[in-house]
SEMARDREN-22577 format. One record per residue (C-alpha): residue in three letters; z, y, x. Coordinates in steps of 0.02 Angstrom, whole numbers, padded with zeros to 5 digits, always signed. Example, Ala and Ser with C-alpha at 12.3 -4.5 7.8 and 13.67 -1.06 7.14 Angstrom:
BEGIN
ALA+00390-00225+00615 SER+00357-00053+00684 
% end
This chain:
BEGIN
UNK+00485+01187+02124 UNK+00500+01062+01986 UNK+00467+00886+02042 UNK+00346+00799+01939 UNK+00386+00648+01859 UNK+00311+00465+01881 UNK+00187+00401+01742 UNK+00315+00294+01668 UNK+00475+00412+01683 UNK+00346+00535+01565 UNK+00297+00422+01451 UNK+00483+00374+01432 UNK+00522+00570+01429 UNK+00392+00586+01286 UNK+00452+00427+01173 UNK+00623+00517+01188 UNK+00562+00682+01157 UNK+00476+00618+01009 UNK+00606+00511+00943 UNK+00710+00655+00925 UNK+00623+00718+00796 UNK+00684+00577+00701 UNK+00856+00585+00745 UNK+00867+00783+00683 UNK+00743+00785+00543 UNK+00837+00663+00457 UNK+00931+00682+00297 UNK+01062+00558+00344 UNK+01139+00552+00154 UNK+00952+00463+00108 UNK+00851+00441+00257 UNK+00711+00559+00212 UNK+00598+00618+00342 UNK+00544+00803+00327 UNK+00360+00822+00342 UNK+00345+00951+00489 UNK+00483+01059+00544 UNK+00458+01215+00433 UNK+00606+01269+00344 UNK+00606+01219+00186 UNK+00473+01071+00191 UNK+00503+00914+00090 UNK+00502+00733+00146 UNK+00344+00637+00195 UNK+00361+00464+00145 UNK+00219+00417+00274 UNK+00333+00486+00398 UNK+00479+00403+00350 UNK+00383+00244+00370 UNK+00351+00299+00556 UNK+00536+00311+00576 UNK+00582+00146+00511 UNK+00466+00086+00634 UNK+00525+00201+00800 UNK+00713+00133+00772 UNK+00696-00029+00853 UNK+00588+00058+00991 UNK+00717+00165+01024 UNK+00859+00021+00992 UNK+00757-00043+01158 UNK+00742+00083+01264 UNK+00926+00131+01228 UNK+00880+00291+01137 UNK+00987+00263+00990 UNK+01139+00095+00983 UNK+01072-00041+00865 UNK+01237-00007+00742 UNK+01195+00180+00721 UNK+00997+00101+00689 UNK+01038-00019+00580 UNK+01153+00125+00482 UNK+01005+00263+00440 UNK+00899+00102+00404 UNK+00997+00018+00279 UNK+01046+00190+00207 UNK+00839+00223+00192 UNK+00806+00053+00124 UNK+00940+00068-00016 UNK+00875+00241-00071 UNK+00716+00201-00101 UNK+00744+00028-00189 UNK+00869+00137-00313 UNK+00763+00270-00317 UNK+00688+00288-00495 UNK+00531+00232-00514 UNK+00435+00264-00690 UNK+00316+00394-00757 UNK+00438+00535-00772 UNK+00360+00676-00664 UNK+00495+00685-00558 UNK+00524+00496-00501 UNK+00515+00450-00348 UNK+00379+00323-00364 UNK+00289+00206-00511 UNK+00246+00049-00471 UNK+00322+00009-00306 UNK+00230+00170-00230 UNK+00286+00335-00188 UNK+00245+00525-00220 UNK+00164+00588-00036 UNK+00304+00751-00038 UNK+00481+00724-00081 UNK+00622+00843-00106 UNK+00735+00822+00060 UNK+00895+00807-00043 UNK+00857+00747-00204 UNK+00690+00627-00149 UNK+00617+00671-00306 UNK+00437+00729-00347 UNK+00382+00904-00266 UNK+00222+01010-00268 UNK+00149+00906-00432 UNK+00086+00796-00275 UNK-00017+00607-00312 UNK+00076+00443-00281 UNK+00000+00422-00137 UNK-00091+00229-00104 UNK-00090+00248+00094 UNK+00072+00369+00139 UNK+00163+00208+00025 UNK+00063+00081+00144 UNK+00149+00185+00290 UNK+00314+00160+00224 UNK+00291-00029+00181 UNK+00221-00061+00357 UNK+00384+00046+00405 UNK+00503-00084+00317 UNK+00423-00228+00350 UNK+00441-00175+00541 UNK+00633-00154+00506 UNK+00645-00314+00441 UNK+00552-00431+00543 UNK+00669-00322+00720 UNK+00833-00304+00632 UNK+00855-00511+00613 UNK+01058-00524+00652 UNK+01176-00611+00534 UNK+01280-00453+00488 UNK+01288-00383+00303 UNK+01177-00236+00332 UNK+01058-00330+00449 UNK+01030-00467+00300 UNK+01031-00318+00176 UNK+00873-00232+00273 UNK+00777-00387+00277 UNK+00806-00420+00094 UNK+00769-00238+00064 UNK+00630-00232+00162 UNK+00545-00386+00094 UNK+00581-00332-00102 UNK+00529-00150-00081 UNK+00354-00231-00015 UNK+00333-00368-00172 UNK+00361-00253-00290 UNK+00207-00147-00252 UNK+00072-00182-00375 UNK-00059-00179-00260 UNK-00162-00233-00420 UNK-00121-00088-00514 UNK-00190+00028-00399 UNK-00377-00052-00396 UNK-00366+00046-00554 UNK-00489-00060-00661 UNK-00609-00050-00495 UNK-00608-00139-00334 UNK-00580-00035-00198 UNK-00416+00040-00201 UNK-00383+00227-00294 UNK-00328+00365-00167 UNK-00187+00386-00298 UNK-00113+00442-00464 UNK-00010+00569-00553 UNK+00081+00553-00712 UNK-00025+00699-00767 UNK-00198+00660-00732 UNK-00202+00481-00706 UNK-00286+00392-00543 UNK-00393+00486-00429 UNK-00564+00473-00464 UNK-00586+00424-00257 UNK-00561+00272-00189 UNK-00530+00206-00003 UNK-00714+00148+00032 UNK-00795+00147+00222 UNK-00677+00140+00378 UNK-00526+00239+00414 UNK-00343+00219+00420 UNK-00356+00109+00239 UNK-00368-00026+00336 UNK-00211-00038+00358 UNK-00171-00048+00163 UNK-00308-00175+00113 UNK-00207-00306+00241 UNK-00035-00258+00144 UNK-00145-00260-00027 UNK-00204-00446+00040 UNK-00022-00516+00076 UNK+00059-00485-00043 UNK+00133-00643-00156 UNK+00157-00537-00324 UNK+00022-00422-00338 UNK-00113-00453-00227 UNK-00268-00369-00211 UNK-00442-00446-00255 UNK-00546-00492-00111 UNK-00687-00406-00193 UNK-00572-00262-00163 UNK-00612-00279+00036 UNK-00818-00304+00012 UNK-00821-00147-00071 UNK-00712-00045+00063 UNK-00827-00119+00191 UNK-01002-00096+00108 UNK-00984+00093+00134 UNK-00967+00077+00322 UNK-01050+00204+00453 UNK-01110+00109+00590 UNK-01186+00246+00736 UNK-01215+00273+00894 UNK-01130+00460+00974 UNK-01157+00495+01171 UNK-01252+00323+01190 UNK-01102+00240+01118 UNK-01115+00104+00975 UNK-00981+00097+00857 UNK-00895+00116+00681 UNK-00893+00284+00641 UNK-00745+00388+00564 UNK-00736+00561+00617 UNK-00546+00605+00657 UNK-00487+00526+00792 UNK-00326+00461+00673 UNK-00406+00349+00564 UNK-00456+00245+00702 UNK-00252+00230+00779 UNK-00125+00220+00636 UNK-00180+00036+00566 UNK-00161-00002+00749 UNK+00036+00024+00764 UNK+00069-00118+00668 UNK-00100-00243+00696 UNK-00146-00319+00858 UNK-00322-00318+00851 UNK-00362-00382+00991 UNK-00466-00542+00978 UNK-00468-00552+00808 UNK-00624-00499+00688 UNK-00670-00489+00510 UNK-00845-00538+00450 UNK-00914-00344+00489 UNK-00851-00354+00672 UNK-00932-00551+00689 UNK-01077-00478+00667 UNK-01060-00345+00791 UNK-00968-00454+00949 UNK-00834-00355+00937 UNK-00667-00302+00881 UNK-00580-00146+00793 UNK-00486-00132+00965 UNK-00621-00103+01056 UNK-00704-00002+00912 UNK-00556+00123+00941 UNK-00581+00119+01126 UNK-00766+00183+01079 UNK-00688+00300+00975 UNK-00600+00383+01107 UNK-00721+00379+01233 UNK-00839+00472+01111 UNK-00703+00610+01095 UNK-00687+00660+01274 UNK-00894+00650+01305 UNK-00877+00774+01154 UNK-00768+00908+01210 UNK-00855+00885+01408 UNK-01034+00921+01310 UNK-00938+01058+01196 UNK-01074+01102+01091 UNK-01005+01232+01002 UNK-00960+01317+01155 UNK-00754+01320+01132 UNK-00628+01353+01266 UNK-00515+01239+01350 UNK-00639+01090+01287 UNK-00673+00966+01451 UNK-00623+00795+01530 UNK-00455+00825+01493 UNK-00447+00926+01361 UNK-00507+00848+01191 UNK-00434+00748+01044 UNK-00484+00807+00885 UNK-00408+00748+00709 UNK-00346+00790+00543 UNK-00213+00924+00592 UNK-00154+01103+00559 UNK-00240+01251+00660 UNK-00247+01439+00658 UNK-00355+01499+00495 UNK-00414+01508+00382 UNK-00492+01663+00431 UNK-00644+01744+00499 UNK-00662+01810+00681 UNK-00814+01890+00812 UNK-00761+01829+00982 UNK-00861+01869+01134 UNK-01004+01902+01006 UNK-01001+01726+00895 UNK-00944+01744+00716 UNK-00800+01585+00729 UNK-00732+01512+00599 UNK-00550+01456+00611 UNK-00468+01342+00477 UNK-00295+01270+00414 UNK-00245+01089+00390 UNK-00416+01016+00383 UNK-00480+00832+00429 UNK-00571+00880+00607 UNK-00692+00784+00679 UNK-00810+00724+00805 UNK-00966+00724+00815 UNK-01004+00805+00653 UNK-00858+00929+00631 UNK-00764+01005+00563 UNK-00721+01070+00744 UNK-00646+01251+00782 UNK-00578+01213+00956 UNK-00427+01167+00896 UNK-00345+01010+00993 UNK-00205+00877+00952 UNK-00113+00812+01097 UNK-00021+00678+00991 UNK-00177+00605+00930 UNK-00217+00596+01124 UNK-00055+00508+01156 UNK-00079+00385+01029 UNK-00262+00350+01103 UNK-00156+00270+01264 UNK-00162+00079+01222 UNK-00373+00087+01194 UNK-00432+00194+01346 UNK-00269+00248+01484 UNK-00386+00294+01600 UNK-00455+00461+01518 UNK-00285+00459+01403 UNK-00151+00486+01548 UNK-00238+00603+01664 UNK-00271+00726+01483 UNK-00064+00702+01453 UNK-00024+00762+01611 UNK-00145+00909+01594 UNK-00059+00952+01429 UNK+00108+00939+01525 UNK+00091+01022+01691 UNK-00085+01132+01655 UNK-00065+01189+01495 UNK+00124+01164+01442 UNK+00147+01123+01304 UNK+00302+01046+01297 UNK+00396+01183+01372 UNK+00543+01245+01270 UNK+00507+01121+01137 UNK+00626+01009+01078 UNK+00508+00881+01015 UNK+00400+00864+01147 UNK+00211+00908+01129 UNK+00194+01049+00976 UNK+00079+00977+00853 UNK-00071+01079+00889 UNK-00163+01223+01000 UNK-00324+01315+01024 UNK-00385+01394+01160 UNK-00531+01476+01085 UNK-00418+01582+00972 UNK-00326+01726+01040 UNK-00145+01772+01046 UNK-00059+01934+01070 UNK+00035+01854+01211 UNK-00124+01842+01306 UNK-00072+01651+01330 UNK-00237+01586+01429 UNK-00212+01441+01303 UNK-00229+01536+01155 UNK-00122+01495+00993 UNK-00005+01356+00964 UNK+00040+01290+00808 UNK+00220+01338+00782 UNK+00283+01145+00697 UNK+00306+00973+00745 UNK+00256+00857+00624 UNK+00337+00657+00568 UNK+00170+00583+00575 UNK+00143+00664+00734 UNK+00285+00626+00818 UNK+00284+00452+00762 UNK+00133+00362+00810 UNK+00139+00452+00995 UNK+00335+00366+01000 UNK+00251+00205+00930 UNK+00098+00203+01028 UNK+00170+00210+01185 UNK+00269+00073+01167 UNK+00115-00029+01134 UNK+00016+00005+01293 UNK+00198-00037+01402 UNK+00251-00182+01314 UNK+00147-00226+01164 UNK+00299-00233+01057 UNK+00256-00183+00891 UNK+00115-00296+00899 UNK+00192-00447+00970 UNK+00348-00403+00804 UNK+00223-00396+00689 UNK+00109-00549+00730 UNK+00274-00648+00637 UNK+00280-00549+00475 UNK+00194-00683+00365 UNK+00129-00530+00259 UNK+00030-00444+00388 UNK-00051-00631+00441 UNK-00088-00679+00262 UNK-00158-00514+00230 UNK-00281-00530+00383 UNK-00347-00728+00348 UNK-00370-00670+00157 UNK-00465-00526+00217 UNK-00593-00632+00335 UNK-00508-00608+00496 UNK-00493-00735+00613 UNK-00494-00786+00818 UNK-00386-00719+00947 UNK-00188-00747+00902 UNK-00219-00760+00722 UNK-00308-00934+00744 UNK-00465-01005+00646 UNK-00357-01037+00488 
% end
């Protein structure tokens, strides 16, 4: 019988697991991240972003030497400040942003894909997190930092308010910007604090009002708080921002703080799946965590007597759907800093009830859904087949946040990050009354 490991020594196990992904989904000729583990996928450049900010994680927990780190990240860093940037429909990126897909070998353009506002605020939080860790007096360590700082002031955060205020969801050479724009809360939040700091090209602060005017503010199992439907948008800003303590005008008004708001968030998941209103299987205390992710469909299918419909990628969410049963245990994972008391006893069902991590190499596949059947018979119905960078990333990242705070405590000295909160309203907490 297999002895089962301590809390810790499986959250350790897991950071490892994930972190792998990183080492072996690497092009190490550019630093490009592939998107999920398909053959043949390109490079995400929100994932890449993710990895830049797992190396010094793993340079502390001794999952990877600080020399071999500071190698892939200096090799990253100089690609994409070469990289051409222009209107060409094959650049790499226009105006210090990047396409959202990019070919693994080449990092050029794929799929006619947008220049994508947000995946580019990944990668900028990404270096930034590279440069504040890697601070030693080598060449490549002072290379990163430079790097790292110029690859952030050259993004014309202006540029992309495209004539508006709130930021465009982003542009292609052939069509121009996107007609949407990041209004109401999600995971922009995270790119209106870059927009703020930056020196060069800063965004407006009417840019922020407008994002903000289109909030959802609702109540969901008896529980008050900002509403955005997949459980992601209310983690990734999180990896890099302590919120803790500190509030912008919206949150004054409510007592609160986007920490807590997250905590809310995931408590409002797991009352979900224990109601299960649509009647799935699996759903329960420690089975729920549904997001923007891949799943089964699309197709079409009578099981025991209700027409179901099954989707693809799609942006699942609670309370309001889209929900076809199928669950995320990253998105779960990365829930661990705002509510570890319904977060670790649902990763050790995953581990030891369901399995999920068996035979994997990256730990936790990216998806399953017990509601849809297999041919195996597998009492847990399908499982999606991938692993995906911005999967495996934020559970690596996340981790290390509830054990040590250490991405937070990094990133509460990048003047960018503090700038960007004070000219966005924040204050309190570590950030002061400044």
């Amino acid at each position: 019988m297999t002895r089962k490991l301590s809390t810790e020594a499986e959250l350790i196990l897991l950071q490892r697991e994930s972190f792998s992904y990183f080492m072996h989904e690497t092009n190490p000729e550019n630093g490009l991240v592939i998107d999920k583990s398909a053959p043949g996928s390109p490079a995400s450049i929100a994932a890449v972003g993710l990895g830049l900010s797992a190396y010094p994680v793993a340079v502390e927990r001794g999952f990877i030497s600080r020399s071999a780190a500071v190698r892939r990240v200096v090799v990253t860093l100089r690609f994409f400040w070469n990289s051409p940037q222009g209107t060409a429909p094959d650049a790499t990126g226009y105006k210090g942003f990047y396409y959202h897909f990019l070919d693994m070998s080449t990092g050029r353009r794929v799929w006619n894909c947008e220049l994508s506002t947000i995946d580019s605020a990944f990668f900028l939080a990404g270096a930034l997190t590279a440069g504040r860790y890697f601070d030693g007096s080598t060449a490549d360590e002072t290379e990163i930092r430079a790097l790292a700082e110029n690859l952030y002031l050259r993004a014309d955060w202006q540029w992309a308010q495209a004539e508006g205020a709130a930021v465009s969801l982003g542009w292609t050479p052939e069509n121009g910007f996107s007609p949407y724009r990041w209004k109401g809360y999600d995971e922009a939040l995270l790119l209106y604090i870059l927009g703020f700091g930056s020196p060069t090209h800063p965004l407006s602060v009417s840019s922020y009002a407008e994002w903000a005017a289109a909030y959802q503010w609702e109540q969901s199992y008896g529980i008050d708080y900002l509403y955005a439907g997949s459980l992601f948008t209310h983690q990734l800003s999180h990896i890099w921002v302590d919120f803790r303590g500190i509030q912008d005008t919206f949150m004054r008004t409510k007592g609160l703080d986007y920490f807590e708001n997250s905590r809310r968030a995931t408590l409002v998941q797991q009352k979900y799946a224990i109601d299960n209103p649509r009647g799935f299987s699996g759903f329960g205390e420690c089975c729920w965590g549904i997001t923007a992710s891949d799943g089964p469909g699309p197709t079409s299918l009578e099981i025991n007597g209700v027409q179901r419909e099954f989707y693809d990628y799609v942006a699942r969410g609670v309370p309001y759907g889209p929900d076809d049963g199928t669950i995320a245990p990253w998105v779960v994972v990365a829930s661990l800093p705002f509510a570890p008391e319904i977060v670790l006893p649902t990763i050790d069902y995953f581990v030891h009830q369901v399995g999920l991590k068996a035979g994997n190499p990256y730990g936790f596949k990216a998806t399953f859904n017990p509601t849809f059947p297999e041919k195996s018979h597998n009492r847990y119905g399908w499982v999606s087949p991938w692993h995906f960078g911005i999967n495996e990333g934020p559970m690596i990242l996340m981790i290390e946040n509830y054990r040590s705070g250490f991405l937070w405590q990094l990133m509460r000295d990048c003047p960018f990050i503090v700038s960007g909160l004070r000219r966005a309203g924040f204050t309190g907490g570590w950030l002061g009354t400044s």
